[in-house]
C-alpha positions in Angstrom: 190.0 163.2 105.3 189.7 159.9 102.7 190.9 157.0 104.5 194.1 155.2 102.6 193.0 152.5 100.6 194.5 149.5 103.1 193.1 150.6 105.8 189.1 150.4 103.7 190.2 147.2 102.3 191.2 146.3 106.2 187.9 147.3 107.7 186.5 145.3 104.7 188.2 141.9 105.7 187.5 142.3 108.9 183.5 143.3 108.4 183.5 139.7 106.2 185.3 137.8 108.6 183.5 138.8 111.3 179.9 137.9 109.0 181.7 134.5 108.1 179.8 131.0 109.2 180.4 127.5 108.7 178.3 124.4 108.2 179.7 121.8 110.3 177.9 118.0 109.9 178.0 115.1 110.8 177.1 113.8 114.7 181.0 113.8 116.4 181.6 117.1 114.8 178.6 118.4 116.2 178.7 117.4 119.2 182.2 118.4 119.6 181.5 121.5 118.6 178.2 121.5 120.9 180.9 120.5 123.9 183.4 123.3 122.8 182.9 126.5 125.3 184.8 129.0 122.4 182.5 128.1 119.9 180.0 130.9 118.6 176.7 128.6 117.7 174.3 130.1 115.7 171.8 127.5 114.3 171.2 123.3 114.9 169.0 121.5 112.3 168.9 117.8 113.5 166.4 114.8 112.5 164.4 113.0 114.7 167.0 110.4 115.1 170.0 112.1 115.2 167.9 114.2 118.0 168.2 111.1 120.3 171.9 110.8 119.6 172.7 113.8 121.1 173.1 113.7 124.7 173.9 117.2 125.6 172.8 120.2 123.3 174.4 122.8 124.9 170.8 124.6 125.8 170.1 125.0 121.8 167.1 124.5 120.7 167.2 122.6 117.7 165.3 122.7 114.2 163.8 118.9 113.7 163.7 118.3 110.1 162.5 115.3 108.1 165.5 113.4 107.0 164.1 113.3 103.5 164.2 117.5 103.2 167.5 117.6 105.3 169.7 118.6 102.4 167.2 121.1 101.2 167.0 123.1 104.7 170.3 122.9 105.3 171.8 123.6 101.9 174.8 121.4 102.7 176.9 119.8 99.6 174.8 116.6 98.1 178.0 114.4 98.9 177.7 115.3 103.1 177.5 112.7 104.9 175.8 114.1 107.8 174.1 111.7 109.6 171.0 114.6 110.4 173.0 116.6 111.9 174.1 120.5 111.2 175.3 123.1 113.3 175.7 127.0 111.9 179.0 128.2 113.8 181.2 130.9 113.5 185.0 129.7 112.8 187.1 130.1 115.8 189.4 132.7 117.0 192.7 131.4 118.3 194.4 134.7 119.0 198.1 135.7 118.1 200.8 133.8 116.8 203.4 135.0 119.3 201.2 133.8 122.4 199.6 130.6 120.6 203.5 129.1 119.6 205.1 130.1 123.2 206.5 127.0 124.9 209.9 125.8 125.6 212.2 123.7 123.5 209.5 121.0 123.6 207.3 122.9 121.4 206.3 121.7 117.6 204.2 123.6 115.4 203.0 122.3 112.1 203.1 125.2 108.8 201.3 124.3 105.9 202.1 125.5 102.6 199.4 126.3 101.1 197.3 122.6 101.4 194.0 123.7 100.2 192.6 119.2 100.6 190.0 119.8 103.6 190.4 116.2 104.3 194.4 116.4 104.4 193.9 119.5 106.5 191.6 117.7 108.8 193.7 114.3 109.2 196.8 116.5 109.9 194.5 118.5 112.7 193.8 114.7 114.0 197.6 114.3 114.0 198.8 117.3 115.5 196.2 117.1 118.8 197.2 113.3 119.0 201.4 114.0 119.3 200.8 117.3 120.9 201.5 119.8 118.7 201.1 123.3 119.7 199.6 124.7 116.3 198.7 124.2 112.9 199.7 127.0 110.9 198.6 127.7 107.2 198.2 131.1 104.9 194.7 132.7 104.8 195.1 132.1 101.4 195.1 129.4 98.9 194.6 127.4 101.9 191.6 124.9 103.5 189.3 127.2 105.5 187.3 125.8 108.4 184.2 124.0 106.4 181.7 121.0 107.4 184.3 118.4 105.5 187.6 119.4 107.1 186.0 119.6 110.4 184.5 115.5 110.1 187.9 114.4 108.7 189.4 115.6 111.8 187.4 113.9 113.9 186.7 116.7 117.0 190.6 118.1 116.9 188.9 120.9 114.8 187.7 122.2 118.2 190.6 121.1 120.5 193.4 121.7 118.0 194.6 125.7 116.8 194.9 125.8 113.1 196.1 129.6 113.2 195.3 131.2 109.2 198.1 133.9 108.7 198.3 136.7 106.3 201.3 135.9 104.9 203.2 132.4 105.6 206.7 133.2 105.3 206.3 136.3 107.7 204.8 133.6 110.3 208.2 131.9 109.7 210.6 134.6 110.4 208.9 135.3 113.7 208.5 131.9 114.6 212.4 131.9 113.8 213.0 135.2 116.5 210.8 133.4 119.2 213.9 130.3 118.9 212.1 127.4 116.5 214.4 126.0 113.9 212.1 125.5 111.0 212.3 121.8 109.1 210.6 121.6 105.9 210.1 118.4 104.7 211.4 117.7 100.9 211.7 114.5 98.9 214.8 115.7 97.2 216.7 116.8 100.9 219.6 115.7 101.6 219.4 115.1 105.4 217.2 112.7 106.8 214.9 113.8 109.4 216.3 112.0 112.0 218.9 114.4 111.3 217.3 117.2 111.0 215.8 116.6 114.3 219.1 116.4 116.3 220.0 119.6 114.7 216.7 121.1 116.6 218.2 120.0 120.3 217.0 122.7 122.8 215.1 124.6 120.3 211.4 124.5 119.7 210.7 122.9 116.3 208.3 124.3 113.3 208.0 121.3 111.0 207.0 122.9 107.3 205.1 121.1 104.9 203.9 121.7 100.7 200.9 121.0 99.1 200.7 117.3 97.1 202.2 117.9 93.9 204.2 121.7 94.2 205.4 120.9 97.5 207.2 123.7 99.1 207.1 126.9 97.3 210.5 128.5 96.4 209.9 131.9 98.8 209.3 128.9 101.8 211.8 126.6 101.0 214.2 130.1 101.3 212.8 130.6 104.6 213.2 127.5 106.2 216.2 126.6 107.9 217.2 123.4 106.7 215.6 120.7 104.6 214.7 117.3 105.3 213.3 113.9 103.6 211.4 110.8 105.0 213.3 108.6 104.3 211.8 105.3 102.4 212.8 101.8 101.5 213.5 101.1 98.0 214.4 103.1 94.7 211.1 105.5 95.6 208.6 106.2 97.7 206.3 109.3 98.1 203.7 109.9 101.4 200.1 111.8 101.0 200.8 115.1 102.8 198.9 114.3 106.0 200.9 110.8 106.3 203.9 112.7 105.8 203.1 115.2 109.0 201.7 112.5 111.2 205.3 110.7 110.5 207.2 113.6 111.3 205.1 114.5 114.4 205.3 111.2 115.6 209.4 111.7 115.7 209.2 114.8 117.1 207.0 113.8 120.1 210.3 110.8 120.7 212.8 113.5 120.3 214.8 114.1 123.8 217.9 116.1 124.3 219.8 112.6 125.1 218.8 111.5 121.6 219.6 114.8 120.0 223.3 114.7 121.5 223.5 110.8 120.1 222.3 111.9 116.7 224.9 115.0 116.4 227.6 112.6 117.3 226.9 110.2 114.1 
C-alpha cells in the first residue's frame, strides 16, 4: 500500500532534521555549548590560541588549525567573528510545547512572529533567560533557525534558554490559550497600555506576542491573541527594535504581582 503523501513528506522532514548541524563560533558560545550536557557535539576546530582559552573541552578532541586557514576549514561566513573557535552541533531538542510552557500563573512565554534577525532572536534569548521566561516560541518557518550568529548574539542563553520552533504559530497560541495564558501582543497602534494589559493577566500565566520589524503582527496572529497592547513612549512618537521591545515587556512581567494586578484593575 503507497503511503499518503503527508505522511512521505513527514518522514522527509524528519530524516532532514534529524541530518541538520550548526556552526556555532565564537569562544562563550563554544564553550557554553562545550558546558551544555544536551548538546549533540560533533566536530571542534580551534587555533592554537583559542586552544589555551578553553578550560574545559568536554573530552573533545579538537582540530588545531592555523588562524590564517581558519575560515577556509571551517567554511564559516567571511563576516564571523570567531575568535578560532568552531564547534559542529546538532540544534537542540526542547521537547513539547505542553510540558515546556507548564507553570503556574507566574509563567511568561515569549512568541515570535515570524522574526527571521538572528541577532534580534539572539538578544531576545539573552532577555528571556535574564527575566525568567519559560520559552521562546517562534514558527519553523520564516523564522531565525539556530545558526553560529544567533547563538553569539545571545551570549550562552542559546544553550540555557528553550526557543521551541512550531509548525504552525497560531496553533501554538490556541493551546497555550487552553493550558490558561492570556496572550498580549504587543502593537504600536493598541489602545491599552501594557501596564494594562498586564493587570488584565492576574492569576493567569502570560504569552507575550511579538511581530517582525516592519510587518509587525500578522493579521491571522493579531486574531489570535487576546488583547492588544503598546509601550507606551514619551512624545508625539516613538518606535523600539523588536528585541528592546521584548526585553521591556519582560522586564514588566517579571514585576507583575497579584497585589499590583488588583491596583491596576481598580484604575
Amino acid at each position: 500500500m503507497k503511503k499518503p503523501a503527508w505522511v512521505i513528506e513527514k518522514e522527509r522532514a524528519r530524516r532532514a532534521a534529524a541530518a541538520e548541524t550548526v556552526w556555532l563560533f565564537g569562544l562563550h558560545a563554544v564553550r557554553d555549548a562545550l558546558a551544555n550536557p544536551r548538546r549533540e557535539r560533533l566536530r571542534l576546530v580551534l587555533t592554537p590560541n583559542a586552544a589555551q582559552r578553553l578550560d574545559d573541552l568536554a573530552g573533545m578532541e579538537p582540530e588545531i588549525v592555523d588562524p590564517r586557514k581558519f575560515d577556509r576549514h571551517v567554511g564559516l561566513p567571511a563576516d564571523s567573528v570567531h575568535q578560532g573557535a568552531a564547534l559542529e552541533v546538532r540544534p537542540l531538542e526542547w521537547g513539547r510545547l505542553a510540558d515546556l510552557c507548564a507553570g503556574g500563573p507566574e509563567t511568561t512565554v515569549v512568541l515570535l512572529d515570524r522574526v527571521s534577525d538572528p541577532h534580534n532572536v539572539g538578544a531576545i534569548l539573552r532577555s528571556a533567560e535574564v527575566f525568567g521566561a519559560r520559552a521562546v516560541i517562534a514558527p519553523a518557518r520564516h523564522s531565525a533557525p539556530e545558526t553560529g550568529a544567533l547563538a553569539k548574539t545571545a551570549s550562552g542563553a542559546l544553550e540555557r534558554q528553550p526557543y521551541l520552533r512550531v509548525r504552525n504559530l497560531s496553533e501554538a497560541m490556541e493551546e497555550l490559550r487552553e493550558m490558561g495564558f492570556l496572550l498580549v501582543g504587543l502593537a504600536g497602534e493598541a489602545e491599552a497600555d501594557l501596564e494594562t494589559a498586564l493587570g488584565q493577566a492576574s492569576g493567569r500565566p502570560l504569552a507575550l506576542v511579538l511581530g517582525a520589524e516592519g510587518p509587525g503582527l500578522r493579521e491571522k496572529t493579531r486574531e489570535t491573541c487576546d488583547l492588544l497592547a503598546r509601550i507606551p513612549f514619551a512624545g508625539a512618537f516613538g518606535s523600539l527594535n523588536v528585541s528592546n521591545a521584548a526585553a521591556v515587556a519582560l522586564y514588566a512581567a517579571s514585576r507583575r504581582t497579584p497585589a499590583q494586578a488588583a491596583i491596576t484593575s481598580l484604575r
